[in-house]
C-alpha positions, 0 to 999 in steps of 0.5 A: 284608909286614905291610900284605899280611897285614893285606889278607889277613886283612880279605878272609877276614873278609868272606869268612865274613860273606858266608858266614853271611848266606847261610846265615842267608837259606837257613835262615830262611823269607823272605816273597817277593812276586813282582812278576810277573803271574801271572794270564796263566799261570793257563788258563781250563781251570785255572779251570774244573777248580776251579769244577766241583771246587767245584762237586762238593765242594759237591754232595757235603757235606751241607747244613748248617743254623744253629739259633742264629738266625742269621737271614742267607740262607745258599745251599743246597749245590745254590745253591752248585753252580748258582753254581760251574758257572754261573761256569764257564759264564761262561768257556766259554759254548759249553759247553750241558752247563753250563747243563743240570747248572746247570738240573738242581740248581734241579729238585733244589731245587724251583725249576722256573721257574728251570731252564726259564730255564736250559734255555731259555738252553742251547737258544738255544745249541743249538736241536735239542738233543734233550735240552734239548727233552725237558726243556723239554717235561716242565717245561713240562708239570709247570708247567701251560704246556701251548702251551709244551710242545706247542712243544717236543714238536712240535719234538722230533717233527720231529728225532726222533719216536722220542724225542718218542713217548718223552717222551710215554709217560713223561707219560702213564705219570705221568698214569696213576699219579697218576690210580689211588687209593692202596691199602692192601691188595690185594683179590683175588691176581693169578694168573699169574707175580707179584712182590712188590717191597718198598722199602727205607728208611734203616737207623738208624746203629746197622745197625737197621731202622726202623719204617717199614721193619718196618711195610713188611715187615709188609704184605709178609708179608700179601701174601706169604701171600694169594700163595703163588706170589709171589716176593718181591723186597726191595730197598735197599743203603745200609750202615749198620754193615756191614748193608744194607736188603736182607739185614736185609729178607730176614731178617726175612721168612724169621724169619717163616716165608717160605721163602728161596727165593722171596726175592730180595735187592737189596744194592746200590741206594742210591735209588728210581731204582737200586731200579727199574735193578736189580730190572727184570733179576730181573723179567726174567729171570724172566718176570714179568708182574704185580708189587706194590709195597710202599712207604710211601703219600707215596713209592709213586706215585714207586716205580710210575711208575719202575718202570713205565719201568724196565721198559717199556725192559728187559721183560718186555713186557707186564708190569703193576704195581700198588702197596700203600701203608703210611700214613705220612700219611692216604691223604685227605691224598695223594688229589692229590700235591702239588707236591713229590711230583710233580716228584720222580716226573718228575725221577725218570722222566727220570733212569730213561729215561736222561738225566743230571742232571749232565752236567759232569766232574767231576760227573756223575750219572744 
């Protein structure tokens, strides 16, 4: 009897110590190392959803830049982008959509050869792409190949002639503006229906207009009381402290004696590109057919030439623009545009035509 209770007792010791170590093992944190493979469960799909989110996250910071001289080569956000979808690329190299955003980030960093190389990679894909030949055809040109733009052109016109007559308007719309003198002051009112665009510039933080904008709204006032007639249309919607370009635009003008209803305000563009979206349906809708616009003298010739297409495709047809410049630099000094100026008017003409940049969920942007 003594020898059972003795068994008895020694099992029900090792009862709870079994039960307090599992208890100790559930509270405490315990460092797992899986000797499984995981990698196999990991799909491609997976991987490229994160480049391309890498790639957005990267696309969206702002750049970041060291001033204490750290002399290392950092990449540039949009190196980073071009980096993240080209691995992506890597793993599905079917996907031409890829290689065009890819090619896309170099135009915005300036890098032209680049992104040829790059769009021509895309087009050994996909050879009838009609967007890859489109974008081969204006960089080409923009770099001065001309056979290696006639090529493209010729092979567009072959599998659509529609957008090869397309393609060929917005460079000669190019060549058109680059080739008219910058002015600074209209030398005799238009008759006729007439508009005065002005373009908006960056607000201070504080929700204040810049000087620029002010000297801006300054020849907008000139020109408004040379054409009484004109409606006027001011355009610019990127808040800063609730305020947008547009409202304060408006203001400014009616405090100085222009009455609000020749005032049209854009409250919701955020770029050139969107200036000349939105204000072609006001154009439009009422009939103008000659419009001014208003802009700082290195940045008008991107503002004409994108309204000029904005326009040719939603009308009114027929409807012709000039522009009026703020120097913001000696007109001598811009006389020819430089290389800068220049592919941002292109880069620009072809997002307003309607190709995208960035073409790869989920970056995606016209």
């Amino acid at each position: 009897m003594k020898k059972n209770t003795t068994s008895l007792l020694i099992g029900c010791l090792f009862c709870l110590h079994s039960t307090f170590s599992l208890a100790n093992n559930l509270a405490t944190p315990q460092s797992i190392t899986s000797t499984t493979d995981l990698s196999p469960y990991t799909t491609k799909r997976q991987i490229v959803d994160q480049l391309l989110t890498d790639a957005l996250i990267a696309f969206q910071s702002p750049t970041r830049i060291s001033h204490a001289g750290f002399t290392a080569k950092i990449p540039s956000n949009l190196e980073i982008v071009t980096s993240r979808l080209l691995e992506a690329y890597q793993l599905e190299p079917y996907r031409t959509d890829l290689l065009i955003s890819a090619a896309n980030a170099q135009i915005y960093n300036g890098n032209v050869d680049r992104a040829i190389t790059l769009f021509t990679q895309a087009q050994a894909t996909a050879p009838d792409d009609i967007d890859i030949l489109s974008y081969l055809a204006v960089w080409q040109n923009f770099k001065g190949n001309n056979a290696a733009s006639i090529k493209q052109m010729a092979k567009l016109a072959s599998l659509n002639p529609g957008r090869q007559a397309d393609i060929e308007h917005i460079i000669n719309t190019v060549d058109h503006v680059i080739a008219t003198p910058l002015k600074t002051m209209v030398t005799k009112p238009y008759n006729g229906n007439t508009a005065i665009i002005t373009l908006g510039y960056a607000l201070n933080p504080n929700g204040t207009m810049n000087k620029i904008l002010i000297q801006r709204l300054k020849l907008t006032l000139t020109l408004a009381e040379q054409s009484p007639n004109s409606l006027i249309i001011v355009t610019g919607g990127v808040p800063q402290n609730h305020k947008t370009e547009g409202k304060l635009m408006a203001d400014w003008l009616i405090k100085h004696g222009i009455s609000p209803h020749r005032i049209i305000e854009d409250n919701y563009a955020r770029s050139t590109v969107e200036n000349a979206l939105y204000v072609s349906y006001a154009l439009a809708r009422h009939k103008i057919d000659h419009a001014t616009i208003v802009s700082s003298a290195s940045h008008v010739r991107r503002g004409q030439t994108l309204f000029d297409i904005a326009s040719w495709q939603t009308g009114p047809r027929g409807i012709s623009f000039d522009s009026v410049s703020v120097e913001d630099k000696p007109l001598a000094e811009l006389t020819i545009p430089s290389d800068k100026e220049l592919l941002g008017i292109y880069r620009d003409a072809l997002r307003v035509y309607g190709l995208w940049s960035y073409r790869s969920y989920p970056l995606e942007q016209r």
